[in-house]
C-alpha positions as CSV (number, residue, x, y, z in Angstrom):
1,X,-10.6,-40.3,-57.7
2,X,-8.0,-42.5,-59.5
3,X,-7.3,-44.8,-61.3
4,X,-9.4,-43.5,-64.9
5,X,-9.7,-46.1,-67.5
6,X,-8.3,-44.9,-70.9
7,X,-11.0,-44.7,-73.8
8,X,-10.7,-45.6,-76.9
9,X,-10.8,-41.4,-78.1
10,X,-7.9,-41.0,-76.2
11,X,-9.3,-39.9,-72.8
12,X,-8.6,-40.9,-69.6
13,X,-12.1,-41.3,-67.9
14,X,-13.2,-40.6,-64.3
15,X,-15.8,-42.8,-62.0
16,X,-19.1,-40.8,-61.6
17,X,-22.2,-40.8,-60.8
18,X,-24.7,-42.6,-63.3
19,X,-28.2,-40.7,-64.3
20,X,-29.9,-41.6,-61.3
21,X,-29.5,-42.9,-58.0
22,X,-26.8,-45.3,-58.6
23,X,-23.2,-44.9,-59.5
24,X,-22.2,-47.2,-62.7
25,X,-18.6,-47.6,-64.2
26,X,-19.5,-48.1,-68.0
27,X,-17.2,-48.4,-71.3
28,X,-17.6,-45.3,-73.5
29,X,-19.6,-47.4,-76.1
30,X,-21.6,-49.0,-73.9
31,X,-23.2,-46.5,-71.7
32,X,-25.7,-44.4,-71.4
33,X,-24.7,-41.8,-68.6
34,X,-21.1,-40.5,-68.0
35,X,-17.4,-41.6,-67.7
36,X,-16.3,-44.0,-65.4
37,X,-17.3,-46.6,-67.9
38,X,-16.1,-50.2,-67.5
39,X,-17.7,-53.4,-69.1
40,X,-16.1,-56.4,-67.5
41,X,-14.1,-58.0,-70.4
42,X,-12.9,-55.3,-71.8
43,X,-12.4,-53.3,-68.4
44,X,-10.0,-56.3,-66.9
45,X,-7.8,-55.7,-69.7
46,X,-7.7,-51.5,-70.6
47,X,-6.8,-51.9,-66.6
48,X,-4.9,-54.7,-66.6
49,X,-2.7,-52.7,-69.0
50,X,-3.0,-49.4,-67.3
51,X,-2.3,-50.7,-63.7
52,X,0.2,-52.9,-65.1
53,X,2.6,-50.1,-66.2
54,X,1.6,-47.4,-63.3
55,X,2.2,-50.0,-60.9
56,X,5.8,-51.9,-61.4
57,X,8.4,-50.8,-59.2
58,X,9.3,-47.0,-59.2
59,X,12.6,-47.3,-61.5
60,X,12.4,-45.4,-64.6
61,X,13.0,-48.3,-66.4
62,X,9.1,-49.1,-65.8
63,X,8.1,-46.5,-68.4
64,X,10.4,-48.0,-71.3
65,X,7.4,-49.3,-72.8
66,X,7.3,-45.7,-74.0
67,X,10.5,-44.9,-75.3
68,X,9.4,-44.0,-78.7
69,X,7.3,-41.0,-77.2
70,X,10.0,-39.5,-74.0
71,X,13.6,-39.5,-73.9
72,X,15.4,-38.6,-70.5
73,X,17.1,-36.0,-71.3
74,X,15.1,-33.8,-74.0
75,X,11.9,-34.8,-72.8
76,X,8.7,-35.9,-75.2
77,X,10.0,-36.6,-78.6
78,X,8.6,-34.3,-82.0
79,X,5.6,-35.6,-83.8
80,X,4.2,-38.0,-81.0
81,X,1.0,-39.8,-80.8
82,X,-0.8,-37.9,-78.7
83,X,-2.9,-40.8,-77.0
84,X,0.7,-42.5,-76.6
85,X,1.9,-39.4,-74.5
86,X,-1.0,-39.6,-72.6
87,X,-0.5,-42.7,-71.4
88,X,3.0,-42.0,-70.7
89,X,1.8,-39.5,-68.9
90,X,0.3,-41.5,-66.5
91,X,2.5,-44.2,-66.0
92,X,5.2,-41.5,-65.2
93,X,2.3,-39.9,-63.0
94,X,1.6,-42.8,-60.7
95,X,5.3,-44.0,-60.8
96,X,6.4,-41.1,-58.8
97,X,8.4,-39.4,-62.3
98,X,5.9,-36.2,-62.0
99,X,8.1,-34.2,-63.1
100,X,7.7,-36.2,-66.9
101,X,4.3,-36.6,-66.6
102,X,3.8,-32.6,-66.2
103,X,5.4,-32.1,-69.6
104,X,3.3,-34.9,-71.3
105,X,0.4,-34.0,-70.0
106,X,1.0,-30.5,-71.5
107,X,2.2,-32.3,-74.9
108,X,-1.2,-34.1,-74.6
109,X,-3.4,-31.3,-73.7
110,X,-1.8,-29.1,-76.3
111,X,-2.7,-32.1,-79.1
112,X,-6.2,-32.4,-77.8
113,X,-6.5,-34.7,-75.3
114,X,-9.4,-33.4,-72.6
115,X,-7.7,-35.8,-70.0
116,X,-5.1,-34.4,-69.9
117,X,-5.8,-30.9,-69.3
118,X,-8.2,-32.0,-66.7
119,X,-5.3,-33.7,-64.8
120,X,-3.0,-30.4,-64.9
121,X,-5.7,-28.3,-63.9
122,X,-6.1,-30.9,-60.9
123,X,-2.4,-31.0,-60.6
124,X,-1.9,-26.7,-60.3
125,X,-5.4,-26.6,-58.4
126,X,-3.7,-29.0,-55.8
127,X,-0.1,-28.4,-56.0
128,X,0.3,-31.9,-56.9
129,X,4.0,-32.4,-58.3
130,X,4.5,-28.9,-59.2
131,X,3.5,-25.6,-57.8
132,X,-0.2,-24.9,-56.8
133,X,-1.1,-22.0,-59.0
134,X,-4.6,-21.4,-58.8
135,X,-4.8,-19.1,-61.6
136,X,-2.8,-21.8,-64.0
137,X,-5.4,-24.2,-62.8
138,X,-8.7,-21.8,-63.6
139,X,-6.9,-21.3,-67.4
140,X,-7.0,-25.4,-67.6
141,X,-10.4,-25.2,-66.5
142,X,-11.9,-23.0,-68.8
143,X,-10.3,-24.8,-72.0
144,X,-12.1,-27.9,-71.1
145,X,-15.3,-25.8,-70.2
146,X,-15.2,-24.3,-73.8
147,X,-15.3,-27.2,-75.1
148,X,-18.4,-28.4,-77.3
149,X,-18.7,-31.9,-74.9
150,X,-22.5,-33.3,-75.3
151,X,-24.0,-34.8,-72.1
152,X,-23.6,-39.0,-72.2
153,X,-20.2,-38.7,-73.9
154,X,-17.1,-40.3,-72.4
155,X,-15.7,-36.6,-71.2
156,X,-18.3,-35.3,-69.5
157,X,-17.3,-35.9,-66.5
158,X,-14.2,-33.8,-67.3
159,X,-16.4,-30.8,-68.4
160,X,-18.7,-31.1,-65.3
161,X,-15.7,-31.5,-62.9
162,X,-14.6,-28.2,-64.5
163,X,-17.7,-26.2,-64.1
164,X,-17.8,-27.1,-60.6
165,X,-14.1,-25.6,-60.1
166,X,-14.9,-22.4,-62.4
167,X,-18.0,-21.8,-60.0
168,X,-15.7,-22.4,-56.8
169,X,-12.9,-20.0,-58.3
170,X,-15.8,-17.5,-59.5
171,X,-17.1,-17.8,-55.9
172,X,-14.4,-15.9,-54.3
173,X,-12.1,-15.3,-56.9
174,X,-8.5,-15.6,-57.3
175,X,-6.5,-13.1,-55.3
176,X,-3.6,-10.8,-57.2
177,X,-5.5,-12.4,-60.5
178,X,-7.5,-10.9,-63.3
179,X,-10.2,-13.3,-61.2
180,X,-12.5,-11.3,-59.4
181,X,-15.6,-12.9,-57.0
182,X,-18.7,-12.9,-59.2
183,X,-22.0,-14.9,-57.6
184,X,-23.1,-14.5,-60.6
185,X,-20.8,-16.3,-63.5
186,X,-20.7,-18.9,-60.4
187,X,-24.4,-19.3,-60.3
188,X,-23.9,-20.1,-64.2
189,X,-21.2,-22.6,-64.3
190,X,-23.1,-24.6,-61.1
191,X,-26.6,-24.4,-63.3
192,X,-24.7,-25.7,-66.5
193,X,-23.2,-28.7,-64.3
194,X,-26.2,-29.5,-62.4
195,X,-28.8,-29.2,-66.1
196,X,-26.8,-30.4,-68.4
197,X,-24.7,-33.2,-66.5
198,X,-26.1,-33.8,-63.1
199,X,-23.1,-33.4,-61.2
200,X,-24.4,-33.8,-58.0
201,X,-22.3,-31.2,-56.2
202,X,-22.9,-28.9,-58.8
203,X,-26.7,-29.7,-57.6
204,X,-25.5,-29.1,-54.1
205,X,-24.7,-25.6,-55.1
206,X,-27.8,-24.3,-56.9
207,X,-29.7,-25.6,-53.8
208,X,-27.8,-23.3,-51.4
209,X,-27.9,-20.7,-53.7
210,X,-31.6,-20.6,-54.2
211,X,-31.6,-20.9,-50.2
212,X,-29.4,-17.8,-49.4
213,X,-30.7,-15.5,-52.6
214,X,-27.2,-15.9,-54.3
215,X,-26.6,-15.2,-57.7
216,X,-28.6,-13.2,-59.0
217,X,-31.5,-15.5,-58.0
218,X,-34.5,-14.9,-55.9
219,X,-34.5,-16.8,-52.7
220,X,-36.7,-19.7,-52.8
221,X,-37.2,-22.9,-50.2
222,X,-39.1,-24.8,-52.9
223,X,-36.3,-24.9,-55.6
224,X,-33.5,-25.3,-53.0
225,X,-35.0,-28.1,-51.8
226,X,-35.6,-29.6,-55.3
227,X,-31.9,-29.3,-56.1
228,X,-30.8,-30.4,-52.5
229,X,-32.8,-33.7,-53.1
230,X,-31.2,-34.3,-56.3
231,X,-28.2,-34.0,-55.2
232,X,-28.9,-36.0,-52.1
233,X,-30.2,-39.1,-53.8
234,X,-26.9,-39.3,-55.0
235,X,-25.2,-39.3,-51.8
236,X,-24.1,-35.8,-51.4
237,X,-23.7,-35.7,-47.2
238,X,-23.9,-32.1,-47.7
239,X,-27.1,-31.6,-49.4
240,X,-28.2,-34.7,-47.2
241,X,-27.7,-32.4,-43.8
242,X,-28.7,-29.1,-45.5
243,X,-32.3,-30.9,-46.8
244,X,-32.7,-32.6,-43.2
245,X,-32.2,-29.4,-41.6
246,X,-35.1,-27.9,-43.9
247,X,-37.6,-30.6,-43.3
248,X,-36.8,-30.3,-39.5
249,X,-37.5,-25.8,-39.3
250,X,-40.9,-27.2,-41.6
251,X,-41.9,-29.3,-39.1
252,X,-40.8,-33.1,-40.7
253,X,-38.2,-33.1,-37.3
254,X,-37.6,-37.2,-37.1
255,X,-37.2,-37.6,-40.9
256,X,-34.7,-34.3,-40.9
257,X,-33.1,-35.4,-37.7
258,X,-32.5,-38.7,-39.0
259,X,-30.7,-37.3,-42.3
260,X,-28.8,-34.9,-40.8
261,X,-27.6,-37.8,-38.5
262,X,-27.2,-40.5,-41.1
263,X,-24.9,-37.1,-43.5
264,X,-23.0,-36.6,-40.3
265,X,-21.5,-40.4,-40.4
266,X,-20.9,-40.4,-44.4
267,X,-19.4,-36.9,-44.3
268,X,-15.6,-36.2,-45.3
269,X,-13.8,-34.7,-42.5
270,X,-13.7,-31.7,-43.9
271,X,-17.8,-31.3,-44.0
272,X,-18.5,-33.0,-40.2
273,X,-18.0,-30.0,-38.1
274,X,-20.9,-28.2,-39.4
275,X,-22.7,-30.8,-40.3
276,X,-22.3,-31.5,-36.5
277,X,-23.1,-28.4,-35.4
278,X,-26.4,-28.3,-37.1
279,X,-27.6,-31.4,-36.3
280,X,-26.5,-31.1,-32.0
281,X,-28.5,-27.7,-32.5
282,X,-31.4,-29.7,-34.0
283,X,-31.3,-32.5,-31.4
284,X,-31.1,-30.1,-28.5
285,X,-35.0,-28.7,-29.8
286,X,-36.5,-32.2,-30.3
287,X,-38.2,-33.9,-27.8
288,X,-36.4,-36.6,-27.0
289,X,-39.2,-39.5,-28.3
290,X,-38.4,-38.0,-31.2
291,X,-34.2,-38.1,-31.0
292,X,-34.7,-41.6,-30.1
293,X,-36.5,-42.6,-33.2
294,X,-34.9,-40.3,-35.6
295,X,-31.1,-42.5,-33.8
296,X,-33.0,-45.3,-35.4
297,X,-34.2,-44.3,-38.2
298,X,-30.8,-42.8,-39.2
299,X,-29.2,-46.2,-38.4
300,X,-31.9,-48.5,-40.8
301,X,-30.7,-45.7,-43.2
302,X,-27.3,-46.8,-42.8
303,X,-27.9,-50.2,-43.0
304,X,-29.4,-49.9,-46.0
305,X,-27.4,-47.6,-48.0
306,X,-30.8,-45.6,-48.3
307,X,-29.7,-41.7,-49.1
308,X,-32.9,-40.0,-47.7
């Protein structure tokens, strides 16, 4: 998911997925979908800078650029820049010093930077340099969810990256927490992601929700199909195999073989096993014209980076 591009607002902003079917990296004034925003002039050199520091050789003395913000030994200094701790932060992140960047990304995040918060709630969410606390992680979450962040602005991806985690926490809740499972404050942080920002496994969500009656909601083919295909055109492999296995039980069997195929070789490890085990189930009821042709059909797919 790294390496973000710092914006000009003092954000540090993520790659995603354009409005649409293609994934652009735009420059926060020169966009009109979400962050991940490079224009090539300017991009060469915010990066330029940016890898520059997070990349020379682990010593401390890499981050001396930064003095004036972080001393050794009492940590970031009174009165920083904000923005200037934040990057900080992030040199000391990707030179190994994690233990630094925890405490200016909390000097950020306490002075407004959304970045910043995001990448602690990532941090305790993952266990990433300090202890995985998921419950540390949800309160990181719901300040940037709070947050008044209008769709096309450089942090929305931030704010939809954080529904998404609120609806996975709300899911199944957080055990020995005040976080307790409910379907349907999950249902609501998914919608708001999906609507508002079309985060594509936000989309993936809503669709299996309005498949299995989750919710709150009425089960319903038609709109879980709608969502699935929204979030397949984006290349979700999840909502790629889930879709192909709908249009294969309605009868569409070479076109929903062939997806469920072409999800199975884009999928993350964690998602092939049952994308595998649907799609053996489905090829072991086709006839076996129909196996060969969807085989093909899934490889032209492939070939040509075509999502459904």
């Amino acid at each position: 998911m790294e390496v973000p591009v710092i914006s000009r607002s003092g954000s540090m902003i993520l790659p995603v997925m354009e409005r649409g079917t293609r994934a652009r990296l735009l420059l926060p004034d020169a966009r009109s979908g979400e962050a991940g925003f490079f224009v090539r002039l300017l991009r060469c050199c915010l990066m330029g800078a940016v890898v520059a520091c997070a990349s020379v050789s682990g010593a401390y003395p890499a981050l001396a650029f930064d003095d004036k913000v972080f001393d050794d030994k009492t940590g970031v200094k009174p009165k920083s820049n904000p923005f200037a701790v934040f990057r900080f932060a992030f040199s000391a992140y990707h030179s190994g010093h994690k233990e630094q960047a925890v405490e200016a990304y909390r000097y950020a995040a306490e002075n407004g930077q959304i970045g910043a918060t995001w990448k602690l709630a990532r941090m305790y969410a993952e266990g990433d340099g300090v202890a995985r606390n998921d419950y540390e992680a949800f309160k990181f979450f719901s300040e940037i969810a709070d947050q008044d962040v209008e769709p096309g602005s450089p942090e929305e991806s931030y704010v939809s990256d954080a529904l998404v985690a609120l609806g996975d926490y709300m899911k199944k809740g957080i055990p020995g927490t005040p976080v307790q499972p409910d379907p349907v404050a999950a249902q609501e942080y998914f919608m708001r992601a999906a609507a508002s920002y079309r985060n594509p496994n936000a989309q993936y969500e809503m669709g299996k929700m309005f498949l299995n009656g989750e919710g709150g909601m009425k089960a319903s083919t038609r709109q879980a199909g709608r969502w699935l295909q929204l979030a397949a055109e984006k290349g979700h492999a999840g909502a790629q195999a889930t879709l192909g296995n709908l249009l294969f039980h309605s009868g569409k069997v070479v076109r929903g073989l062939a997806m469920m195929t072409a999800a199975l070789e884009r999928a993350q490890p964690a998602d092939q096993s049952w994308i595998r085990n649907m799609q053996e189930e489905a090829f072991a009821l086709a006839p076996e014209a129909d196996r060969r042709t969807a085989i093909a059909l899934a490889d032209d797919m492939l070939a040509r980076g075509i999502n459904q």
